[in-house]
Steps between C-alpha positions, in 0.01 A plus 500: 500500500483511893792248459723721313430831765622308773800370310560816381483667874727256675721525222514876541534460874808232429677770321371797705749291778826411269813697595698711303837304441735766728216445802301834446219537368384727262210708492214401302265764296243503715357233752453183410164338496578211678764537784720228609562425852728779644780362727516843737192573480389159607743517793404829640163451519570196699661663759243752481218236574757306777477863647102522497507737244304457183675391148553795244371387184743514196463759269653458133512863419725547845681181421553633163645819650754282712631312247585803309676609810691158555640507143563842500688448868693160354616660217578891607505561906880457635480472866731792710475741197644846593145700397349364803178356299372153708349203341142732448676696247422406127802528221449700139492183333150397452145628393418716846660833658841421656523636836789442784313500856673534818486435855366770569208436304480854312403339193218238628270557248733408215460160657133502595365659164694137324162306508330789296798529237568151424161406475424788302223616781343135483590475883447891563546513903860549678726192564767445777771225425743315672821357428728240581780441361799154585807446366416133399237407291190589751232291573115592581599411861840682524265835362274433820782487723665854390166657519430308842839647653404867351280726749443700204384236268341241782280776604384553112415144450314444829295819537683658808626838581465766253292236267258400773237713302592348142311168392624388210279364264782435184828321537753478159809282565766432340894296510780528312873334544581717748186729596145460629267762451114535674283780453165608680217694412207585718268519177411157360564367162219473284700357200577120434614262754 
């Protein structure tokens, strides 16, 4: 019987991994209960830790929430659209509340209440995400490097500037053809791993 409930989890972490045939991947129901090996997520926290800084441990729920958002980005964002909405903004196309959010970030929490919608309040505290986005097929590495040459984003992942007071304690990740997606939360996740 033991037998079968390990075949049975690396099985569901095999699939958990497999990519949708156009390069995105969908989002699942909920989170899985045995995560594969995340690309991005592996990546950033490795830079994190050549940094000094501590790993953020993987959270389903979030990386749950950022594969919604890399499908939903894939299939629905257009890059230089004339309503001003940036790669934060979420299209009417999918199970959540659409919402266009711009630079000026008047409509923040329409990206930061995500984790609580998608999940359906299983991760319940605010999220911040970034994005990358290359015109090729991008690459864990190729992420890193966008976010690296950001100020905005660098300072996110490393805990500088206006996030030298956050810790975060959940990391979702998530890559498509085109698009990476990470998300943080200072609340941990106390669902599966």
């Amino acid at each position: 019987m033991l037998r079968k409930t390990v075949l049975g989890a690396i099985i569901l972490a095999m699939l958990a991994g497999c990519e949708a045939p156009s390069g995105a991947r969908p989002a699942p129901a909920g989170p899985s209960p045995a995560m594969a090996p995340n690309p991005v997520a592996i990546s950033l926290n490795a830079y994190r830790q050549r940094r000094g800084l501590a790993p953020i441990p993987v959270s389903a729920r979030l990386t749950q929430v950022a594969q919604a958002h890399v499908a939903d980005l894939e299939a629905h964002y257009r890059r230089g659209n004339a309503s001003g909405c940036n790669m934060h903004s979420w299209s009417a196309q999918g199970d959540w509340t659409s919402c266009c959010y711009t630079p000026d970030h008047a409509r923040k929490e329409c990206m930061w209440d995500k984790p609580r919608e998608i999940t359906g309040g299983a991760y319940g505290a605010t999220g911040y995400e970034i994005v990358a986005y290359y015109s090729d097929p991008i690459t864990p590495e190729r992420a890193l490097q966008i976010w690296q040459q950001s100020d905005g984003h660098h300072i996110m992942i490393v805990n500088r500037g206006q996030w030298a007071d956050n810790t975060w304690r959940a990391m979702g990740a998530a890559m498509g053809e085109h698009y990476a997606v990470v998300w943080f939360g200072e609340e941990p996740d106390s669902g599966p791993r």
